[in-house]
C-alpha positions in Angstrom: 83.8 84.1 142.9 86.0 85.5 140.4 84.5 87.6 137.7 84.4 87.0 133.6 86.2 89.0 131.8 83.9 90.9 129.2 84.6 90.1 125.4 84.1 93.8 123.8 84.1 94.1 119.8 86.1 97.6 118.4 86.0 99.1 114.8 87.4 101.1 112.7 86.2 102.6 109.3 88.2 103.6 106.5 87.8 104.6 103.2 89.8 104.1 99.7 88.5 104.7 96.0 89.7 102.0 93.5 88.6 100.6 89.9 88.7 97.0 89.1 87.3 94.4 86.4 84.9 91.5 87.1 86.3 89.3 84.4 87.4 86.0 83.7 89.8 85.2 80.9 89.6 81.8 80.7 86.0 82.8 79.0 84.5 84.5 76.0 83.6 88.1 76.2 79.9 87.3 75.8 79.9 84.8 78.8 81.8 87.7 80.8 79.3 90.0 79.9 76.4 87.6 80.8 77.8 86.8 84.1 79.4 90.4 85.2 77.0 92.5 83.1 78.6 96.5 83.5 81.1 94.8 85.6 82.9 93.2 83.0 83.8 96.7 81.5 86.4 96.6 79.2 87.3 100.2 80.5 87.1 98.9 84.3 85.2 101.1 86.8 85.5 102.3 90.2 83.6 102.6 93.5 84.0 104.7 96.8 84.6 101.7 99.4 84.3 101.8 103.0 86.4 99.2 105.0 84.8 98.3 108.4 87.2 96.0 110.7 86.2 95.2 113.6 88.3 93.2 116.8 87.6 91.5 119.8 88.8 91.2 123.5 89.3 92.1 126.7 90.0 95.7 127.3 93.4 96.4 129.3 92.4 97.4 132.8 95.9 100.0 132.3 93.8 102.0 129.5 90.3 100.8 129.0 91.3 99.8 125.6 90.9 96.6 123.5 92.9 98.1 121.0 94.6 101.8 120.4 92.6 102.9 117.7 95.3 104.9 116.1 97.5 102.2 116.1 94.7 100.1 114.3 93.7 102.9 111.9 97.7 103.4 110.9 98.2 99.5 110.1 94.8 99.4 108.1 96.4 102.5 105.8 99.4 101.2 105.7 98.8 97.2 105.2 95.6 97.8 102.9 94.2 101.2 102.0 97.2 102.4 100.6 97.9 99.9 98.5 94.2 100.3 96.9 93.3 103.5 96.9 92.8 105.4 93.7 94.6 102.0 92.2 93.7 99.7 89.8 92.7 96.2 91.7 93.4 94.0 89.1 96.6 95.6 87.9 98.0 97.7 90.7 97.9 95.5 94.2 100.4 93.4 94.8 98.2 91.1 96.9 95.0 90.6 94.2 97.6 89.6 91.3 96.3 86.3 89.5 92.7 86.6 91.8 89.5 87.5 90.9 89.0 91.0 91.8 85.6 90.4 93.2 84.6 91.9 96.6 84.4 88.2 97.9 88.5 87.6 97.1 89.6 91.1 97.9 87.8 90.7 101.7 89.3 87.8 102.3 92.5 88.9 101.4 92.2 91.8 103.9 91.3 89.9 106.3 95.1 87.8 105.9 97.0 91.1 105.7 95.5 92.6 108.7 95.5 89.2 110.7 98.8 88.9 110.1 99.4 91.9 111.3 97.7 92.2 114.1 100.0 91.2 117.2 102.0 93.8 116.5 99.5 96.1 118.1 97.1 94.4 120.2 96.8 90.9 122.0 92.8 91.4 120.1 91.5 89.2 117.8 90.1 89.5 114.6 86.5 89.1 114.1 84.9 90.7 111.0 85.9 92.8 107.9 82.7 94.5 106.1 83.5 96.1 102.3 81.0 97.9 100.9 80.9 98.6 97.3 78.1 100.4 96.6 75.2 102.1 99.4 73.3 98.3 98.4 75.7 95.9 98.1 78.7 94.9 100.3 80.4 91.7 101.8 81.5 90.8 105.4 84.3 88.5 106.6 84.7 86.4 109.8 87.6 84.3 108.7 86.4 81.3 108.4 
């Protein structure tokens, strides 16, 4: 009887500090300011994220590993938490131009950068991204 292989989930936690806008221009600034409330900040404002992503697979009977942690923590800061950090969502990242600089959108869009780049490092899957904005709220991705 051959055995199943286990399925074990890895993560990796970084952190970047950016400023963004909840605000939608197609609307007047008092509908922006009774949907996004503070959010809708003409000035913008900022938050200390933490970016949790976490893979899935077999680990390599060679190493132990599902994936080299280095290797995932180097294409997270060089794919995603360099391109936002102590930047300007709506303005300064390439990848949020013409979106919604929500939580919601900018997860999502993670998730597509770091899927993509993915099988460069490790035959693992993706399988979640968790932002969090603030120590109460934050949003988590499976990709579907």
């Amino acid at each position: 009887m051959r055995m199943k292989q286990p399925l074990v989930y890895v993560s990796r936690k970084e952190h970047f500090n950016a400023a963004h806008k909840l605000y939608n221009p197609n609307w007047t600034e008092e509908k922006n300011k009774e949907v996004f409330g503070p959010c809708a900040n003409v000035n913008w404002h900022g938050h200390n994220f933490e970016l949790v992503v976490t893979v899935k697979g077999i680990p390599d009977p060679d190493t132990g590993f599902v994936v080299d942690l280095k290797r995932l923590s180097q294409l997270i800061k060089e794919r995603v938490v360099n391109k936002l950090d102590h930047k300007n969502i709506n303005m300064d990242v390439d990848f949020m131009e013409g979106k919604m600089a929500s939580c919601e959108i900018l997860v999502v869009e993670i998730w597509k950068i770091l899927e993509a780049g993915l099988p460069e490092i490790t035959e693992a899957k993706m399988h979640c991204i968790k932002l969090v904005e603030t120590r109460n709220n934050y949003v988590e991705y499976y990709g579907e």
